[in-house]
FIVEX-185172 format. One record per atom (N, C-alpha, C, O): x, y, z; residue in one letter. Coordinates in steps of 0.2 Angstrom, whole numbers, padded with zeros to 4 digits, always signed. Layout:
BEGIN
XYZa...
END
This chain:
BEGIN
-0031-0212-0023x-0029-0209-0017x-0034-0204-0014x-0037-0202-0018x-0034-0203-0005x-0039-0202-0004x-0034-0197+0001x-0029-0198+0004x-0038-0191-0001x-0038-0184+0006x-0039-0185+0010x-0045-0186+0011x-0033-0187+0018x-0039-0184+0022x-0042-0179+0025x-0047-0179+0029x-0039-0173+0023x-0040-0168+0025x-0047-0163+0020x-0046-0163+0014x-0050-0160+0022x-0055-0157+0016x-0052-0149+0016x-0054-0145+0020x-0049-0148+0013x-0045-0141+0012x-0048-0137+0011x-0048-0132+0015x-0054-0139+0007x-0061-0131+0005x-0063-0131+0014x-0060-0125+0016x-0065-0134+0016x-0068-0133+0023x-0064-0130+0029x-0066-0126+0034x-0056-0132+0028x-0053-0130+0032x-0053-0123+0030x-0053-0118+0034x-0051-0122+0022x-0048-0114+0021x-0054-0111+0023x-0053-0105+0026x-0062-0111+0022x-0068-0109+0027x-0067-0107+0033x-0067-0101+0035x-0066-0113+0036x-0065-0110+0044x-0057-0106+0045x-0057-0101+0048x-0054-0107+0042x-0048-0102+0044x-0052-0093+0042x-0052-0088+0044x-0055-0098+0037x-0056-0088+0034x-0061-0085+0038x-0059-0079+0040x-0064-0086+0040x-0070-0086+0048x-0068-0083+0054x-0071-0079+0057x-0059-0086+0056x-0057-0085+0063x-0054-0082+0062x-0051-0079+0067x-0050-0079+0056x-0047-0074+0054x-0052-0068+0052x-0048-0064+0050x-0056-0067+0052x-0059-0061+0048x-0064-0059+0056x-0066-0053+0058x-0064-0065+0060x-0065-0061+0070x-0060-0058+0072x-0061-0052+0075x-0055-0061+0071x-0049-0061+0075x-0047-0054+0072x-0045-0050+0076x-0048-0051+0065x-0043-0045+0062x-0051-0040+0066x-0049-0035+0070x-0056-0040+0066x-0061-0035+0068x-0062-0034+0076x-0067-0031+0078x-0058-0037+0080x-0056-0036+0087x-0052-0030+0088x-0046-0029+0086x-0054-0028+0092x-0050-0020+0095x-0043-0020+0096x-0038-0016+0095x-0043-0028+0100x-0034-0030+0103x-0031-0028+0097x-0027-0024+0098x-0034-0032+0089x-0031-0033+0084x-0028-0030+0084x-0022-0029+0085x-0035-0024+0080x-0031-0016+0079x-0026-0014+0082x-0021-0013+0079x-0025-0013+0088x-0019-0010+0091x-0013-0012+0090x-0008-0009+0089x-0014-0018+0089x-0007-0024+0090x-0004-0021+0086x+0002-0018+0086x-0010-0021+0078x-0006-0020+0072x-0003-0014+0071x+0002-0012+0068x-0008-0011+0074x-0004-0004+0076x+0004-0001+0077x+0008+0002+0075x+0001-0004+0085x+0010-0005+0089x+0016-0010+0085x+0022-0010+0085x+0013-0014+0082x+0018-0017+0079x+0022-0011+0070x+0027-0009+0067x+0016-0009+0068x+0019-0003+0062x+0022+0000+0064x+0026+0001+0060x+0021+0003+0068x+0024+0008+0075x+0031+0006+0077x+0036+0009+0075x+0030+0002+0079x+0038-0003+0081x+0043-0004+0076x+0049-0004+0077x+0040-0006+0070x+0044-0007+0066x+0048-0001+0061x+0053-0002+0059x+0044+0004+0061x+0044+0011+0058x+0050+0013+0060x+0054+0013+0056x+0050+0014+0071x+0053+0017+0074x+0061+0013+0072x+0067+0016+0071x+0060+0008+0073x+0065+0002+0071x+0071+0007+0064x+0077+0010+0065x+0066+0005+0059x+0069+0007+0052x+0073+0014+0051x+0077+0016+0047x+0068+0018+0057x+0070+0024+0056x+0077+0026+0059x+0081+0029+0056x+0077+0022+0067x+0083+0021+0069x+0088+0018+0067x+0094+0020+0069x+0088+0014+0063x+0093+0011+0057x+0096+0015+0054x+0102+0015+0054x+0092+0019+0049x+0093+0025+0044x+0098+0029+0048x+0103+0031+0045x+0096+0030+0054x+0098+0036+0057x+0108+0035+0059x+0113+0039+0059x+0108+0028+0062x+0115+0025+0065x+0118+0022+0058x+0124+0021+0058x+0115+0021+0053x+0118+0019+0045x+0121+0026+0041x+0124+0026+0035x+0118+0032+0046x+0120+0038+0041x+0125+0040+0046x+0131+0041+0044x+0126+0041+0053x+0130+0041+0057x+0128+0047+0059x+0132+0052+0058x+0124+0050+0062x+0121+0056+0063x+0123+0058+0069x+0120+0056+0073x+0127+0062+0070x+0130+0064+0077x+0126+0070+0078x+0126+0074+0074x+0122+0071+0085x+0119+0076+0088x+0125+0079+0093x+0124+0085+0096x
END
C-alpha cells in the first residue's frame, strides 16, 4: 500500500507558514485581542455567576 500523501513534507511546509504567520504583527495583536476577549468574557461570567449587584 502506497501514500499518497508525503506527511514529512507536508508537516515541513505547514511548520514554515505557521512560524511566518505566528511572527507577523497582525498575529500578535489578534492573539492578543483574542486573550483579552476571552479574559473579559470569563470574568464577566464570574461576575453574573456570583450575582454581583452594584
Amino acid at each position: 500500500m502506497y501514500d499518497l500523501i508525503d506527511y514529512t513534507a507536508l508537516a515541513e511546509i505547514v511548520r514554515q507558514y505557521f512560524t511566518v504567520f505566528i511572527n507577523l504583527g497582525f498575529t500578535k495583536g489578534l492573539l492578543v485581542g483574542a486573550s483579552l476577549e476571552l479574559l473579559g468574557y470569563g470574568i464577566f461570567k464570574a461576575a453574573s455567576l456570583l450575582n454581583i449587584n452594584y
